[in-house]
N, C-alpha and C positions, 0 to 999 in steps of 0.2 A: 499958277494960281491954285489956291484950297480953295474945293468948293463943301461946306458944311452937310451933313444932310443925320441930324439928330435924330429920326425915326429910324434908321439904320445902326445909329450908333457908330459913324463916322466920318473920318473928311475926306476927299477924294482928292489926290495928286494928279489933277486928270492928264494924263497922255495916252491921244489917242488911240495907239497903237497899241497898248496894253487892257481898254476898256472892256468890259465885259458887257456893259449896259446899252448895248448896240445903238451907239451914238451914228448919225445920219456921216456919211462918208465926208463933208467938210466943217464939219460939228468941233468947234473951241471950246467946247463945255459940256459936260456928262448930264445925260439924261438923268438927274439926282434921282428923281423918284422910282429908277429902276436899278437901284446898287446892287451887285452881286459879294456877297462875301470874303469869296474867293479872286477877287479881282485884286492886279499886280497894283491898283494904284490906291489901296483903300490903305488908310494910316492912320490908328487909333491911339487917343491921349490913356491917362489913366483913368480920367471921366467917363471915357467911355465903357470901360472895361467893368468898372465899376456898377454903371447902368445897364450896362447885360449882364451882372450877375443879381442884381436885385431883382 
């Protein structure tokens, strides 16, 4: 599942195992409002790209 999180400027491929948003240890879904940039599961359109360069 893509979880959105537009204030970030991306979608999350969440898997646990790779989160960086220290999701609770039986957590099916990323703590959106704590994305890390650097995280293995962040995946961005060209919208996005776009919106962080404005």
């Amino acid at each position: 599942m893509l979880y959105d999180n537009p204030d970030a400027f991306l979608i999350c491929a969440f898997k646990h195992d790779n989160a960086l948003c220290d999701p609770e240890p039986d957590a099916t879904a990323p703590r959106q409002y704590a994305c890390q940039t650097d995280c293995g599961n962040t995946v961005r359109t060209d919208g996005h790209a776009r919106g962080m360069r404005e």
